[in-house]
Steps between C-alpha positions, in 0.01 A plus 500: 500500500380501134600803269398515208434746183077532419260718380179585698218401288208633716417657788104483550354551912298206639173563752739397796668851440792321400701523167546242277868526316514269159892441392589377213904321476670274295763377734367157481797380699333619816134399432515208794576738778240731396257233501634359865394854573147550407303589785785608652572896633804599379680818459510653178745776390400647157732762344510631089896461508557227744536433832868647647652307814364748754117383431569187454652483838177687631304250345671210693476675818099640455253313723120544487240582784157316459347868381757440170322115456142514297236345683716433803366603805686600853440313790341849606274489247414128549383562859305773400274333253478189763379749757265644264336195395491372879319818587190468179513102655428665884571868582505427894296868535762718289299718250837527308726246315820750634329528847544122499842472340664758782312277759656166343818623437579663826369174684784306264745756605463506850535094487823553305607763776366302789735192345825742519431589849 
């Protein structure tokens, strides 16, 4: 875990509805983690008089779902927009895109089932 004192510089929204943060530090001392981190998701704490043991121990413990990941997307999701494009490529007779996502998924979870019993 990196702690460290910083101002925030800027705060500006980007098109992906996400926000940009800019902090500015001079603890120079930890500049190579924060670089071994770039890209990374991380959890960030930010508090005007520091951060007391209690949140930092929340921070340690704090996981993230895929909603809390920008342009992540659930598995969920993922077979949605496959079964969408599959049914522009060949709707097999559904009007619908959903007509032919119920159809698709209840044939995948019947195999599942059928696999149990």
């Amino acid at each position: 875990m990196i702690i460290l004192p910083a101002q925030i510089d800027g705060v500006t929204s980007r098109k992906d509805k996400t926000l940009k943060i800019t902090l500015v530090t001079q603890e120079l001392k930890e500049a190579g983690k924060l670089f071994d981190l770039q890209n990374e998701l991380v959890n960030v704490g930010i508090s005007p008089k520091g951060l007391n043991d209690n949140e930092i121990e929340l921070l340690r413990e704090s996981k993230f779902g895929v909603e809390d990941i920008p342009n992540k997307k659930s598995q969920g999701k993922r077979l949605r927009d496959a079964l969408y494009i599959a049914w522009t490529k060949d709707n097999r007779g559904f009007e619908t895109s959903e007509a032919y996502y119920q159809h698709r998924t209840d044939l995948m979870i019947n195999h599942v089932l059928n696999q149990i019993e």
